[in-house]
N, C-alpha and C positions, 0 to 999 in steps of 0.2 A: 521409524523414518527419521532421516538426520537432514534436517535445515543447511543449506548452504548457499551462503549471500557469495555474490558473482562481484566483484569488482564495480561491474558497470550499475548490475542493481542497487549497491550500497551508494554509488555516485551519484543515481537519480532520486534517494529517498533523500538525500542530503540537498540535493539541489530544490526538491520540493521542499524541506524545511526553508531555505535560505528564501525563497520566493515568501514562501509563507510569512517568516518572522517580517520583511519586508513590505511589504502588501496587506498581509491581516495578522498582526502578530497573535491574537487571541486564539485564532483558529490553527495555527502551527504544530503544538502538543495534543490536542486532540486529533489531529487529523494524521501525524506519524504515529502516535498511539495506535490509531483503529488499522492502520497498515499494518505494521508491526504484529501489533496482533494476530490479526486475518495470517499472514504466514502462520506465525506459531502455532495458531490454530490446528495449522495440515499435521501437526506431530500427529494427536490425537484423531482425525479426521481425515485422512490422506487422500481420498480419493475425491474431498470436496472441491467443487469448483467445477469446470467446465474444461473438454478439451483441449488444450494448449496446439498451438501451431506446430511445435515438434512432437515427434513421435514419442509417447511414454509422458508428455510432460500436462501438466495439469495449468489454469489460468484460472486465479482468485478474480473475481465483480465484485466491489463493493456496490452493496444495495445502498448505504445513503452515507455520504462523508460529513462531517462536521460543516463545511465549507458550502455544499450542495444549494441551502439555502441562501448563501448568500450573492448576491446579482453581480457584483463587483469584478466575481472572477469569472473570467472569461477567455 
């Protein structure tokens, strides 16, 4: 399987870092880390995750983000 970042998804993992470093910088590298990840993941595991809204396409759930615990964000 070959990964391929969409423009708009690289613009939102970005915009989530900029919130983050902003707001909780602690939690910023861990929490694009565990994204990050979760993609790369599908190399190996492609069919993980749940059905996506379009046809053929898959949607990763993080079960617990770095952040989750914390009240702040909201």
């Amino acid at each position: 399987m070959r990964i391929r970042w969409t423009v708009r998804a690289a613009e939102d993992l970005e915009r989530i870092n900029d919130y983050l470093e902003m707001h909780s910088p602690h939690f910023a590298e861990p929490a694009i880390r565990k994204i990050y990840e979760g993609v790369c993941f599908r190399k190996a595991w492609p069919d993980r995750g749940r059905h996506g809204r379009r046809r053929g396409a898959r949607e990763l759930v993080p079960h617990r983000c770095p952040t989750s615990s914390y009240t702040g964000l909201r």
